[in-house]
N, C-alpha and C positions, 0 to 999 in steps of 0.2 A: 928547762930549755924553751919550751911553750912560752914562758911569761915572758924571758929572755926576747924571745925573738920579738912577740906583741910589744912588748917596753920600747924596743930599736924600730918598731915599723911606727910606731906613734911618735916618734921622736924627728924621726926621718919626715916625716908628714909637719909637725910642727914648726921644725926650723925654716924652711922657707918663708910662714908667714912671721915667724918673730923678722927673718933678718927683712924682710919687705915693707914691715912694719917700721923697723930703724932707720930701714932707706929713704920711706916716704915721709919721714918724721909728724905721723900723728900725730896730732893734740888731742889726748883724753880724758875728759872730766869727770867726777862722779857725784853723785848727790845723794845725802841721807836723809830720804822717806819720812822716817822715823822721828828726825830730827826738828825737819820742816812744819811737822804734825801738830809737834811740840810748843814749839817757838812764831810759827807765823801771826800776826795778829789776825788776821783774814779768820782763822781756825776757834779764836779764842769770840769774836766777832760773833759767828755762826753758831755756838755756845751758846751766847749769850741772845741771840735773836727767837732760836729753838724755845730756848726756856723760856722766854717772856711766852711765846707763843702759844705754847700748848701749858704750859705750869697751872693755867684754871681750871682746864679741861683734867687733867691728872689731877686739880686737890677735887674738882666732882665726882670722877671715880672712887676716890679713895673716902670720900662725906660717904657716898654709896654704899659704900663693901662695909662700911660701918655702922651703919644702920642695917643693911640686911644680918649683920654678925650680933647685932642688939635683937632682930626679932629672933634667929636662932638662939639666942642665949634666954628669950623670954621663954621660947618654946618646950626648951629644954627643962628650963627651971618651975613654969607653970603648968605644964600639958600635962599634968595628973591633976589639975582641980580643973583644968575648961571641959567644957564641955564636947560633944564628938563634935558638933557643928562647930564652934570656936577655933577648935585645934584644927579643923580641917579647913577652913577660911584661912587661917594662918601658913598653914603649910601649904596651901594651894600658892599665898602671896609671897611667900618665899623663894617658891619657885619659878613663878615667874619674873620675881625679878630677879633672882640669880638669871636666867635666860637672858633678859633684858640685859643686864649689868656683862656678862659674857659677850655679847652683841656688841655693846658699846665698848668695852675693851679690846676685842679684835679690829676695831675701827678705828678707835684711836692708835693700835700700835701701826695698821697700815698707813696712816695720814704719817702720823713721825717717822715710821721709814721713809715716806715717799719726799716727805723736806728734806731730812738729812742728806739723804742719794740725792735728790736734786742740788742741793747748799753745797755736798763736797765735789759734786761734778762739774760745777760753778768755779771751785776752788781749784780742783785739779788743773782746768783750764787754763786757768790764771797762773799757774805754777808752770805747766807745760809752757805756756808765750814766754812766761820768764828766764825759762832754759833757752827754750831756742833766743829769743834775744842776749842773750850772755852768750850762745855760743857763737852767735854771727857777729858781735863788738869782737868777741876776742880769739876768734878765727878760732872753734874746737869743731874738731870730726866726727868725736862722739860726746856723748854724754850719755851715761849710764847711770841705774841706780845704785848706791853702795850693797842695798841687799844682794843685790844678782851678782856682785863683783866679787870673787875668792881673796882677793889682796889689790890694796891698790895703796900707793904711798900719800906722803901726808898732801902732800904737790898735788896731787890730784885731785883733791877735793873742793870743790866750787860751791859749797852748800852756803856759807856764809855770803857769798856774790850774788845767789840766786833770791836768799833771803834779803839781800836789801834792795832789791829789784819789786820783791815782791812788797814793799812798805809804801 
């Protein structure tokens, strides 16, 4: 009886905005996120700008971690014939630059976060002007995105408009 009633008082509450909705004849668009992600060149662009960017910086890390992984593997394999003083010069240098090389990788992942977040908020931008300009050419009320949206039909979808706005 309980769900009964909850069902009719939500029901009762929605029809007014469906039928106000039909009155005022909305125009509602939607757009997939996902899609746009996919497909923009702006996106493949910023890809490719990132990587040139940092790609030296990530193969000197990586020269780095292999070489300190050559003095571990010497250590490993020799530190029963060096000497205490040898072994312990070595293992002193190991550690510090593990430390060093630690340092240097938390720095570099903060710089490429901070491009990326700056490159897609760039992006976003540009995406947002794009909606809103589609929406004021071709008179939409709303524009939402397809994730947020439960069902929307195929008519409603502007992501293709949005995307050549954005070329």
């Amino acid at each position: 009886m309980k769900k009964t009633t909850l069902f009719f008082s939500i029901l009762f509450i929605l029809i007014p905005s469906f039928v106000f909705a039909a009155e005022t004849n909305l125009k509602i668009g939607v757009i997939d996120g996902e899609q746009i992600l996919r497909v923009a060149p702006q996106v493949a662009e910023i890809n490719k700008s990132l990587e040139k960017q940092f790609r030296p910086e990530h193969d000197k890390l990586v020269k780095d971690q292999q070489t300190v992984q050559a003095q571990i593997e010497k250590l490993n394999r020799d530190g029963a014939t060096m000497t205490e003083k040898e072994r312990s010069v070595l293992q002193d240098k190991i550690i510090a630059e593990r430390t060093r090389l630690r340092s240097k990788e938390e720095s570099f992942q903060q710089n490429l976060n901070k491009a990326q977040t700056d490159a897609m908020t760039k992006f976003t931008n540009q995406v947002k002007a794009a909606v809103e300009k589609l929406a004021t050419e071709q008179k939409y009320d709303f524009v939402f995105l397809k994730q947020a949206v439960i069902y929307s039909g195929s008519q409603a979808d502007v992501t293709d408009s949005v995307l050549k706005k954005l070329k």
